[in-house]
Backbone as a printed PyTorch tensor [residue, N CA C, xyz], in Angstrom:
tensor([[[  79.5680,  -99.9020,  -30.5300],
         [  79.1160,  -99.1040,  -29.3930],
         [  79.2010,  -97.6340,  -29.7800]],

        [[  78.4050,  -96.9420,  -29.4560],
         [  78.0870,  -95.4780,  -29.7220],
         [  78.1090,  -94.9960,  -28.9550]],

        [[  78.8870,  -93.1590,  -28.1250],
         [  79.1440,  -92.5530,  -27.1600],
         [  78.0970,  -91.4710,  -28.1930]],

        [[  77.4680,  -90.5480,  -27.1070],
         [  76.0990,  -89.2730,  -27.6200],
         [  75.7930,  -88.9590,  -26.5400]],

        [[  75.9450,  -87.8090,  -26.6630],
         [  75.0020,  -86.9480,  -25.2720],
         [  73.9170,  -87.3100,  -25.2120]],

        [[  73.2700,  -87.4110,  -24.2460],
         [  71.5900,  -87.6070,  -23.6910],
         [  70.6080,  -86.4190,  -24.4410]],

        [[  69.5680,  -87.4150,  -24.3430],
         [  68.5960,  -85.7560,  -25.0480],
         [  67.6910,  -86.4760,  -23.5300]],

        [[  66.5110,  -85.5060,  -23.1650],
         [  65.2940,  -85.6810,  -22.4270],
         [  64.9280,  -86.8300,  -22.9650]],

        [[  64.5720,  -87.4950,  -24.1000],
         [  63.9080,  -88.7550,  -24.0490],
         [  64.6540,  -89.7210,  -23.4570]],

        [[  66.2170,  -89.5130,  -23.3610],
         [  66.8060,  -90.3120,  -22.5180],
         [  66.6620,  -90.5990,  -20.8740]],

        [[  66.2990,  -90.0050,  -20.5790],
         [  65.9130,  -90.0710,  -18.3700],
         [  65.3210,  -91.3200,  -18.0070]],

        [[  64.4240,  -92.1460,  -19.0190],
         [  63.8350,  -93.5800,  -18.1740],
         [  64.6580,  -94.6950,  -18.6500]],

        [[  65.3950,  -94.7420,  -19.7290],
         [  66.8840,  -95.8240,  -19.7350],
         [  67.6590,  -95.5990,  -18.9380]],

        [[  67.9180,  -94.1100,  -18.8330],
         [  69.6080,  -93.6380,  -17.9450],
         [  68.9200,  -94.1180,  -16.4930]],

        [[  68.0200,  -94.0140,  -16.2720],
         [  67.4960,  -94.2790,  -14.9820],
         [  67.5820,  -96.1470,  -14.9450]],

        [[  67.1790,  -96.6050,  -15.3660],
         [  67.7560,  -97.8890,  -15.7610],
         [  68.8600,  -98.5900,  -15.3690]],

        [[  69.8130,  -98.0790,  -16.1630],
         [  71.1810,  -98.5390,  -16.0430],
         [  71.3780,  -98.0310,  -14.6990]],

        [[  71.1280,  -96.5490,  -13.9380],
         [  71.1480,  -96.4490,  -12.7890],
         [  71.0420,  -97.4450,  -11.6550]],

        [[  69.5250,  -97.6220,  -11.6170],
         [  68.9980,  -98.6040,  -10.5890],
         [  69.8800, -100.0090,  -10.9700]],

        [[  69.4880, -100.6190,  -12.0260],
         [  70.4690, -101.5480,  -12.0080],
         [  72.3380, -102.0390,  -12.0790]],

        [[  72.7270, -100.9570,  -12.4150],
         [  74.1870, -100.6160,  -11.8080],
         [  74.3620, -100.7110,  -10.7740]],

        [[  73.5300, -100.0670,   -9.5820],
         [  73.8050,  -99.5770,   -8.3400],
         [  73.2510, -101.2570,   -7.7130]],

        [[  72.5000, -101.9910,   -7.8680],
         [  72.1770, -103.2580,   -7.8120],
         [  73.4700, -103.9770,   -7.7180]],

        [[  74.1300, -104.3540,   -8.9830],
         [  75.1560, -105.0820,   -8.8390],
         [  76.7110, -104.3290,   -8.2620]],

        [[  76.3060, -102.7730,   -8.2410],
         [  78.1270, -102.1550,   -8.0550],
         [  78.0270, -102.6560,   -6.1350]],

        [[  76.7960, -102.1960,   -5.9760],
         [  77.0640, -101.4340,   -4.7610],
         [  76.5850, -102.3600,   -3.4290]],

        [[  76.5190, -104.0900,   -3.9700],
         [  75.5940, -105.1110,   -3.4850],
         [  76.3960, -105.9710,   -2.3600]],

        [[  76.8580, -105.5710,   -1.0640],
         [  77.5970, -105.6880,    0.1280],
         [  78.4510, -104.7780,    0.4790]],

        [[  77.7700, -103.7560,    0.3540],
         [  78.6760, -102.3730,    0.1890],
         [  77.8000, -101.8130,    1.0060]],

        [[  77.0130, -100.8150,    0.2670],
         [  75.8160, -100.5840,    1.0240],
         [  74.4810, -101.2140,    1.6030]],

        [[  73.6830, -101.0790,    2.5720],
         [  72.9310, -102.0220,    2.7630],
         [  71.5590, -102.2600,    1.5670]],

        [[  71.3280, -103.2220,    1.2650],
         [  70.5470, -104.2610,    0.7740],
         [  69.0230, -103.0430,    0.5590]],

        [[  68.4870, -102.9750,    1.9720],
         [  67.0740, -102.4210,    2.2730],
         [  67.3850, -101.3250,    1.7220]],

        [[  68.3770, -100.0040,    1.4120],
         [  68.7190,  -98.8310,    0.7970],
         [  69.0090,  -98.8960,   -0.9640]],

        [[  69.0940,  -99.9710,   -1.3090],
         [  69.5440, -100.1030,   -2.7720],
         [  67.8880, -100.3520,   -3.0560]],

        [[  67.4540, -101.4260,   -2.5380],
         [  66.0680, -101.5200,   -2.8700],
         [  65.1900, -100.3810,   -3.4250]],

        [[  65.1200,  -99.3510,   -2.5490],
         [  64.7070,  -98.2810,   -2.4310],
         [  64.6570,  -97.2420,   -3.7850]],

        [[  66.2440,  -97.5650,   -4.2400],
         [  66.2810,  -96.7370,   -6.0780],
         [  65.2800,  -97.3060,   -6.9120]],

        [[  64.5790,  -96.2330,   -7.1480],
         [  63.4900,  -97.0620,   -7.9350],
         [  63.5990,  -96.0630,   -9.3060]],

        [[  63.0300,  -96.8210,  -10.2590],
         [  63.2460,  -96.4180,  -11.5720],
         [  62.6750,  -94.8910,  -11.6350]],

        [[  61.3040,  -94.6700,  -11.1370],
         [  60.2600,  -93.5700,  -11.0130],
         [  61.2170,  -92.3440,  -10.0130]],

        [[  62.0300,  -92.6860,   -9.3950],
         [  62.3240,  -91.7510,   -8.7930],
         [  63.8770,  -91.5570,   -9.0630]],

        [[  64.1410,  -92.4070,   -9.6320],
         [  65.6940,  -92.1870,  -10.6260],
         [  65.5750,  -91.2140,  -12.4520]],

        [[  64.2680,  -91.5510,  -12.8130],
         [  63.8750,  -90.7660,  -13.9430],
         [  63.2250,  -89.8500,  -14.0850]],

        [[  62.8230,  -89.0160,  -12.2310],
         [  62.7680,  -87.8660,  -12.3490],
         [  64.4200,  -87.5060,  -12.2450]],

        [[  65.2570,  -87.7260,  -11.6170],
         [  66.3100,  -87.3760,  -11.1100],
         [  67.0190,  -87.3020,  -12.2610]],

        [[  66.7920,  -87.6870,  -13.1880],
         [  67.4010,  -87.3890,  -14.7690],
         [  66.5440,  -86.4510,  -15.6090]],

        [[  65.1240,  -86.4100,  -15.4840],
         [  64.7810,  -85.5700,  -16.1890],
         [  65.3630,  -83.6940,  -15.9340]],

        [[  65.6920,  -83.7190,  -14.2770],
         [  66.0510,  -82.6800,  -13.5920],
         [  67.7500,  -82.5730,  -14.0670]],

        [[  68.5300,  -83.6660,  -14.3720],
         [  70.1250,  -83.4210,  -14.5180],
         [  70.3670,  -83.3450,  -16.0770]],

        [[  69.0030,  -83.8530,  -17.1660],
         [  69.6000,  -83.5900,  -18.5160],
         [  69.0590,  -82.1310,  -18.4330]],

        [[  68.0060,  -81.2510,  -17.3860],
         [  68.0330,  -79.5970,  -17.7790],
         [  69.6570,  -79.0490,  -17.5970]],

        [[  70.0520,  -79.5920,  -16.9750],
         [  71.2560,  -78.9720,  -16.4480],
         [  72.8520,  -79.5110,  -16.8060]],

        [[  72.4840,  -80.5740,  -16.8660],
         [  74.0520,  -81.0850,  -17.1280],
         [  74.6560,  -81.8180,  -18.4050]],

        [[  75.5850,  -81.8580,  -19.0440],
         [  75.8880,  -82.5410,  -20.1980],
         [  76.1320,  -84.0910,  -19.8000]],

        [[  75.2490,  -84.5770,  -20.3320],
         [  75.6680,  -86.6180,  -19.8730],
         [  75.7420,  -86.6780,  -21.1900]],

        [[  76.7740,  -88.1750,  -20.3140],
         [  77.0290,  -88.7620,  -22.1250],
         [  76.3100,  -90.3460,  -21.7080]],

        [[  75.9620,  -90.8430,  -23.1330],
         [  75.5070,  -92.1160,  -22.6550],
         [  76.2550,  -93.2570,  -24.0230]],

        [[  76.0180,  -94.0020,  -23.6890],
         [  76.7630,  -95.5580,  -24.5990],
         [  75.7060,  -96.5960,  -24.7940]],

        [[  75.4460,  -96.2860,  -26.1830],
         [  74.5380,  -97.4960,  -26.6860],
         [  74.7760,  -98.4030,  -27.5640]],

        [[  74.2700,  -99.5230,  -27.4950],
         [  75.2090, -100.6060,  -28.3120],
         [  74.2390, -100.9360,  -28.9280]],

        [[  74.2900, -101.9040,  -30.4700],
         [  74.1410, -101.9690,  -31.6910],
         [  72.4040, -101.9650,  -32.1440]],

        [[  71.8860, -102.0270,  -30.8830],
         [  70.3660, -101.9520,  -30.9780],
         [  70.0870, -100.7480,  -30.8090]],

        [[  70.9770,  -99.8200,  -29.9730],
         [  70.0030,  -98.7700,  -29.6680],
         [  69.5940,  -98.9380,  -28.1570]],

        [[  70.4110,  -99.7930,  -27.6000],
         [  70.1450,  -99.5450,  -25.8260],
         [  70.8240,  -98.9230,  -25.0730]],

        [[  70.4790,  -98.3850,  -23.9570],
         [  71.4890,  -97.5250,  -23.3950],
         [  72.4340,  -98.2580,  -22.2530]],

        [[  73.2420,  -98.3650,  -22.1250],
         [  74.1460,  -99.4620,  -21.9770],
         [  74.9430,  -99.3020,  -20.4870]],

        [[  75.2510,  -97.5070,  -20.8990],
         [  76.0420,  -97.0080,  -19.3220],
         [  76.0550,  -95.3800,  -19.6730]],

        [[  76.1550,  -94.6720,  -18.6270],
         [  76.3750,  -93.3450,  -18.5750],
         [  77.4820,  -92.4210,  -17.7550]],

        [[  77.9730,  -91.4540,  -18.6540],
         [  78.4690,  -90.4730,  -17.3240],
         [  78.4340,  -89.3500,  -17.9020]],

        [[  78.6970,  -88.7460,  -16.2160],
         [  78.4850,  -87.0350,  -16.3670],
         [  79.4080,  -86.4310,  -15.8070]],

        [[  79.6980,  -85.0560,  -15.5260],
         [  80.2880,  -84.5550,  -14.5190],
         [  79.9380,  -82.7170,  -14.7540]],

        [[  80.5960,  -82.2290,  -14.2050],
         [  81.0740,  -81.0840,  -14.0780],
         [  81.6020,  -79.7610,  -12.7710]],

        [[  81.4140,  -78.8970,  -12.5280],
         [  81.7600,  -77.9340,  -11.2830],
         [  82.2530,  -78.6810,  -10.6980]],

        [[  83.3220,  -78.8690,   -9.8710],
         [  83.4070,  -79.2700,   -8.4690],
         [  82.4190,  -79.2390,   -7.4300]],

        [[  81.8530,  -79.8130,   -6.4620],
         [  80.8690,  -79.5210,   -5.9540],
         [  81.2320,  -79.1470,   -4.3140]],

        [[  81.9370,  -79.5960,   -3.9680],
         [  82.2820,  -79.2840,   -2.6570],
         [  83.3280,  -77.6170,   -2.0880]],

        [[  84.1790,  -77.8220,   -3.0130],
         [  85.0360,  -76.8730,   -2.7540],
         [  86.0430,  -77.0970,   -1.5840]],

        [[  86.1900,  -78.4400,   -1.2150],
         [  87.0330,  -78.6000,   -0.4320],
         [  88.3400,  -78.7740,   -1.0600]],

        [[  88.7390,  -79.2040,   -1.7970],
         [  89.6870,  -79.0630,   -2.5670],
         [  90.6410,  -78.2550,   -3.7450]],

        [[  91.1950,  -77.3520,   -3.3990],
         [  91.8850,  -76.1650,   -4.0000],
         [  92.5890,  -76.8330,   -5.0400]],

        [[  92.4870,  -76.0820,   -6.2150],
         [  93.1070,  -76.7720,   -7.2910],
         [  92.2670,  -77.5220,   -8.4120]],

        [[  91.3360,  -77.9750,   -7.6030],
         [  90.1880,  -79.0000,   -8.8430],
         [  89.1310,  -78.5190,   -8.6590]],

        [[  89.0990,  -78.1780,  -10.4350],
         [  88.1280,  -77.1990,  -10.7380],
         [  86.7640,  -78.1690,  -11.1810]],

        [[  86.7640,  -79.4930,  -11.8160],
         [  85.3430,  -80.3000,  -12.4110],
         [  85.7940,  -81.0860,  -11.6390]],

        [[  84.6360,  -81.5790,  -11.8670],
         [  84.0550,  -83.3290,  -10.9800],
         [  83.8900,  -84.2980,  -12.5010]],

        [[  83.9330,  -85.1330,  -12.1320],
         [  83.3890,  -86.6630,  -12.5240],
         [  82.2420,  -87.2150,  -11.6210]],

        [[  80.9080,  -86.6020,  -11.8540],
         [  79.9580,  -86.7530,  -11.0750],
         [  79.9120,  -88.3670,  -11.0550]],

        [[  79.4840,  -88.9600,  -12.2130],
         [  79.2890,  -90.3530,  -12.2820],
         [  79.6060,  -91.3780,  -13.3390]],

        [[  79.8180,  -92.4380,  -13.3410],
         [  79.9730,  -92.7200,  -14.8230],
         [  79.2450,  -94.9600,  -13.8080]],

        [[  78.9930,  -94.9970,  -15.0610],
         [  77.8060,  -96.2810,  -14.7390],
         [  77.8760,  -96.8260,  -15.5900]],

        [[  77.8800,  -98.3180,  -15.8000],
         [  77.7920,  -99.2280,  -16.9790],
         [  76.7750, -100.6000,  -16.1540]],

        [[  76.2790, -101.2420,  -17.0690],
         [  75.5980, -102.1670,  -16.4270],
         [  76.4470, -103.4900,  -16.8430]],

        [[  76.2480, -104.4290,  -15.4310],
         [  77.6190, -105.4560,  -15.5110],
         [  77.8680, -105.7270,  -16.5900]],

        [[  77.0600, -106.4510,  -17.7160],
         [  77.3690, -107.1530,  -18.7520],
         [  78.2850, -106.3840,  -19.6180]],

        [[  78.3790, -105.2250,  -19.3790],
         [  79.3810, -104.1900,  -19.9270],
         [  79.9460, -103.6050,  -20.0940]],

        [[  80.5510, -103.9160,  -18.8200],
         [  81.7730, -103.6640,  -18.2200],
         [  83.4380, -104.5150,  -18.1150]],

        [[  84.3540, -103.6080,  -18.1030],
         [  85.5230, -104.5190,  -18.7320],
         [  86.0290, -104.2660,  -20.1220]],

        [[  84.6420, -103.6910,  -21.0850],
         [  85.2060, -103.5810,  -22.3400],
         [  85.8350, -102.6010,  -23.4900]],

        [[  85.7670, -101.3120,  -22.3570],
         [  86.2570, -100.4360,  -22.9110],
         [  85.6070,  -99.3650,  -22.7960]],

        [[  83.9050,  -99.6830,  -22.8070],
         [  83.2900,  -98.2220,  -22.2650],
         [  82.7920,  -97.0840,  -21.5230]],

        [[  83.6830,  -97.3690,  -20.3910],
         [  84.0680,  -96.7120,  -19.2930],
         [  85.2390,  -95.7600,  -19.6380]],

        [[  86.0870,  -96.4510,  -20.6190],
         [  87.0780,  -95.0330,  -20.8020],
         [  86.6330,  -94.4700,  -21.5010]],

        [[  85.7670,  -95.1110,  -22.8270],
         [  85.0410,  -94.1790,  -23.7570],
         [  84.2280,  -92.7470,  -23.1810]],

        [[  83.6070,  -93.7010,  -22.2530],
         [  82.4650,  -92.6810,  -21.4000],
         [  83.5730,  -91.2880,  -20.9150]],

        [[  84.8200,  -91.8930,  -19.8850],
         [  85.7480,  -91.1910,  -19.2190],
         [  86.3540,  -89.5990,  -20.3200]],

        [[  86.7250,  -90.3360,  -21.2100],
         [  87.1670,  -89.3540,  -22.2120],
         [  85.9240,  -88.5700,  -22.6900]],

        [[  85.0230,  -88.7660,  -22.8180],
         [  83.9440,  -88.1170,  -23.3200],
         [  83.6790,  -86.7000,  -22.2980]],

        [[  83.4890,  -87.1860,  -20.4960],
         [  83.2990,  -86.3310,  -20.1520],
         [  84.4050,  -85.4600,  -20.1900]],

        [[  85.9730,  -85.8850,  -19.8530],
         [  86.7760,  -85.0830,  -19.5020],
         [  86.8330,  -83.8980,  -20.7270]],

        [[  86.9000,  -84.3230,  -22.1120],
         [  87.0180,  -83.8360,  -23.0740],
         [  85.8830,  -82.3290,  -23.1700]],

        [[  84.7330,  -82.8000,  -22.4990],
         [  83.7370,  -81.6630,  -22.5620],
         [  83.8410,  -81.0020,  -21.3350]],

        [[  84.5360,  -81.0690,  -19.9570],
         [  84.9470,  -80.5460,  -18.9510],
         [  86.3890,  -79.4170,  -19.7180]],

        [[  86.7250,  -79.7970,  -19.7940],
         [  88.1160,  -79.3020,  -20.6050],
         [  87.3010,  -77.9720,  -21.9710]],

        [[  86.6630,  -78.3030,  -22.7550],
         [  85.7780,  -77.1020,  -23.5450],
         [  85.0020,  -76.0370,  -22.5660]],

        [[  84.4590,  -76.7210,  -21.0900],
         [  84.0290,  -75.6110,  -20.4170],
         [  84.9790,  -75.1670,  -19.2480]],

        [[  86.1100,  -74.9580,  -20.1470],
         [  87.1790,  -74.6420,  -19.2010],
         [  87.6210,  -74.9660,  -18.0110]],

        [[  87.4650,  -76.0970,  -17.5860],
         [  88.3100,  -76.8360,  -16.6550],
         [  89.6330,  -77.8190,  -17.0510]],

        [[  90.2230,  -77.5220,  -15.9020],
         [  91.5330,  -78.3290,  -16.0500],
         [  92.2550,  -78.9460,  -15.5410]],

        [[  91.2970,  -79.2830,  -14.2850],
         [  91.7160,  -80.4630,  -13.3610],
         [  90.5160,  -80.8200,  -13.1120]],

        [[  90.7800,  -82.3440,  -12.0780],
         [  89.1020,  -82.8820,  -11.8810],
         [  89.1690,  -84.0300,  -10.8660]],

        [[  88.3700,  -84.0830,  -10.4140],
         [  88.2650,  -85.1970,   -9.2130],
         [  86.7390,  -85.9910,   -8.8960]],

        [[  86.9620,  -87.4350,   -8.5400],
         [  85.5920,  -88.2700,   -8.2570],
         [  85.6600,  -88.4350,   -6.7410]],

        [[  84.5730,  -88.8300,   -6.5140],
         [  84.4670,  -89.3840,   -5.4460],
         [  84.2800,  -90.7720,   -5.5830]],

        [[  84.7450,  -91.8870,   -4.9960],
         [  84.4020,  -93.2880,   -5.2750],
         [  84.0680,  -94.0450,   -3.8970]],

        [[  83.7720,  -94.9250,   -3.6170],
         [  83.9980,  -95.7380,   -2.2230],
         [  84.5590,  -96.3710,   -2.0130]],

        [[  85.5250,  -96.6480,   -0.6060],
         [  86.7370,  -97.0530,   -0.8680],
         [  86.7800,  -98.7440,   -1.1580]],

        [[  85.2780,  -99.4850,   -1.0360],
         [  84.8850, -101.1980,   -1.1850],
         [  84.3640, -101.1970,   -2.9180]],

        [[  84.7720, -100.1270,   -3.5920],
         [  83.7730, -100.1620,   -4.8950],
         [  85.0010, -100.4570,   -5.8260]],

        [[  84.9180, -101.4760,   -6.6830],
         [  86.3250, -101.7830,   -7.3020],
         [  86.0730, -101.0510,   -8.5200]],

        [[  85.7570, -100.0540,   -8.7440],
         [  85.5920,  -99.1560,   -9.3330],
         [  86.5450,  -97.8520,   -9.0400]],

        [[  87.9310,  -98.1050,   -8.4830],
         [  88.1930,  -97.4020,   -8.0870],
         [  89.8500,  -97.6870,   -8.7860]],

        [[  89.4160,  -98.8650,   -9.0210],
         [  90.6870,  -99.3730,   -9.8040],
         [  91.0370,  -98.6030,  -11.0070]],

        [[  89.8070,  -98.7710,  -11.5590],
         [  89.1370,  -98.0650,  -13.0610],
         [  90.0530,  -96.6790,  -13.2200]],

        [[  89.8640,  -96.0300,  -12.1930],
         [  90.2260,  -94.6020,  -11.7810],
         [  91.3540,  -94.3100,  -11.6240]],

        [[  92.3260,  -95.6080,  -11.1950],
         [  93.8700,  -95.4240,  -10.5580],
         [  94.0560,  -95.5850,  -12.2800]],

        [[  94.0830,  -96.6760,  -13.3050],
         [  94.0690,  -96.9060,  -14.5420],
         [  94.2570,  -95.6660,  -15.2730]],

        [[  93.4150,  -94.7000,  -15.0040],
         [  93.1100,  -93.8120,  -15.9780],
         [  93.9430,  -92.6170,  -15.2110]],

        [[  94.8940,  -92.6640,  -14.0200],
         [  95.9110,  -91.8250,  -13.8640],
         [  95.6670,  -90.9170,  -12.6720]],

        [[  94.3020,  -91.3950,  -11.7670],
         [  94.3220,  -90.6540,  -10.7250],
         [  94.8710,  -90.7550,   -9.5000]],

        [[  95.0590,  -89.5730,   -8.8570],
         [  95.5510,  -90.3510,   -7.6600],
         [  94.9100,  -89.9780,   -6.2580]],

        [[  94.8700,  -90.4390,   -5.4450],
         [  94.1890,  -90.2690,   -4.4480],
         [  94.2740,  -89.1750,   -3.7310]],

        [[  93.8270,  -88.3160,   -3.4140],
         [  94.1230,  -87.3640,   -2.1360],
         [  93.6760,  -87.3650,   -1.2220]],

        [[  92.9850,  -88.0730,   -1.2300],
         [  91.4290,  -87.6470,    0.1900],
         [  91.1970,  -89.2180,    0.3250]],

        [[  90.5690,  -89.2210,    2.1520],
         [  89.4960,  -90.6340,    2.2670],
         [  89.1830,  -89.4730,    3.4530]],

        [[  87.4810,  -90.0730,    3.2520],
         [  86.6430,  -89.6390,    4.2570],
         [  85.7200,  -90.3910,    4.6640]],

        [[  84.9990,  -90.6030,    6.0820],
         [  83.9170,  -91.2120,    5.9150],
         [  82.6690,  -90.0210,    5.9630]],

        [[  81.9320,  -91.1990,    5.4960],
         [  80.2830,  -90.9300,    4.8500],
         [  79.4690,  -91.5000,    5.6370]],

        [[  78.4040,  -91.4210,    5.5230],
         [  77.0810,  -92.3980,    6.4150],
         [  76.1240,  -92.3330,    5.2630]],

        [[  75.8960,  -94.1030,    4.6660],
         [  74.5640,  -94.0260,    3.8570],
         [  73.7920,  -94.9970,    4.3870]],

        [[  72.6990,  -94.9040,    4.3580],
         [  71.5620,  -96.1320,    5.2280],
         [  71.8990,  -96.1190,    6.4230]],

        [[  71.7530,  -95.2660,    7.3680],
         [  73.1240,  -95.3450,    8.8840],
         [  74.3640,  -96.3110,    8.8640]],

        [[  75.1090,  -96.3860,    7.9120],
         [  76.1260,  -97.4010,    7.9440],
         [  77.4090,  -96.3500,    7.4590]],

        [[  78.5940,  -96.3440,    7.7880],
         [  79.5890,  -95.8770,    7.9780],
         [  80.5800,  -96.3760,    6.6800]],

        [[  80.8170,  -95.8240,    6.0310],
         [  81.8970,  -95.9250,    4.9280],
         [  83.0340,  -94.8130,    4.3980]],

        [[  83.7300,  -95.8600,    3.7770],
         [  85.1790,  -94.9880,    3.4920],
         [  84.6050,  -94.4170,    1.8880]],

        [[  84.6150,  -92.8690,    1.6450],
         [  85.3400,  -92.6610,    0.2780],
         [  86.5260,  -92.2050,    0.0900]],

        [[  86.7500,  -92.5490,   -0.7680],
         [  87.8020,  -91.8730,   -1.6870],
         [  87.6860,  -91.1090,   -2.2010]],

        [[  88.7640,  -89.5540,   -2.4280],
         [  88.8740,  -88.7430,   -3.3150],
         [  90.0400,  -88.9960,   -4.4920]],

        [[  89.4130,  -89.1270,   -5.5190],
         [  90.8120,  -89.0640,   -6.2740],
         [  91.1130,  -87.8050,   -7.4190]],

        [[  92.0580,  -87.4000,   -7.8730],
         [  92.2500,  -86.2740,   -8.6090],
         [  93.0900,  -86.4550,   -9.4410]],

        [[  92.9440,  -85.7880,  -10.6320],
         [  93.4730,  -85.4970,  -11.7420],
         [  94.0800,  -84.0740,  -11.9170]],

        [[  95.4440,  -83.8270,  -12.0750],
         [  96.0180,  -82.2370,  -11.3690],
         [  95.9560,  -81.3960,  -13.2000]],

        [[  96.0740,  -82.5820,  -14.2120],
         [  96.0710,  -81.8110,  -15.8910],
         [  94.9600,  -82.7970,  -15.9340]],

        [[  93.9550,  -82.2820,  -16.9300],
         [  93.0600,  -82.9860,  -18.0870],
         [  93.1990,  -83.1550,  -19.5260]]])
């Protein structure tokens, strides 16, 4: 497995693993008719617009496929004093998950959050997404639950934070 930043030719795989990540992460979580809706065409503009701007890392395995991704950076809210980057996202598609490249991915971003001078960091997760486990694993801890509204449906996130990187 191979960790590499994204170039632009990357946006219609990363979009990929997107739509289909969010398929199996997020499948009695959020509603059904709203997942539908991610569509590849409008997930690979949404990457062509985040590799102008943001450092992603992506994970490809022995062919050359793109496997899972993450990104992060700024904090985005500012509700939280003290945490300076985010962990915007990090995504693997089921079959590849469990095996390690989620921390690969994890370390990748923190490591390049940390070069652009940050030194704490926090995700947002949902509080039904067992993806959140992932997160306690890797040393975060919770500070925050809030609810959200996606598809008019009412959910818990989670904030979790990292106080050193």
């Amino acid at each position: 497995m191979k960790i590499r930043k994204a170039i632009m030719a990357d946006a219609a795989k990363i979009a990929y693993v997107h739509v289909e990540s969010w398929k199996s992460t997020y499948k009695g979580i959020i509603p059904d008719a709203y997942i539908q809706k991610q569509t590849y065409e409008r997930r690979t503009n949404l990457w062509n617009d985040n590799l102008r701007n943001q450092t992603v890392f992506i994970a490809e395995d022995h062919a050359g496929n793109i496997v899972g991704f993450a990104v992060g950076g700024q904090e985005r809210t500012n509700d939280y004093p003290g945490y300076q980057g985010e962990l915007y996202a990090i995504y693997l598609l089921k079959n590849y998950q469990g095996i390690g490249i989620g921390r690969r991915l994890f370390r990748s971003v923190t490591q390049q959050l940390r070069r652009d001078g940050f030194r704490s960091m926090l995700v947002l997760v949902l509080a039904d997404n067992n993806a959140r486990y992932f997160y306690e694993t890797m040393g975060a801890k919770r500070i925050d639950a809030k609810e959200i509204m996606i598809a008019e449906k009412k959910l818990t996130e989670y904030v979790y934070g990292w106080h050193q990187l």
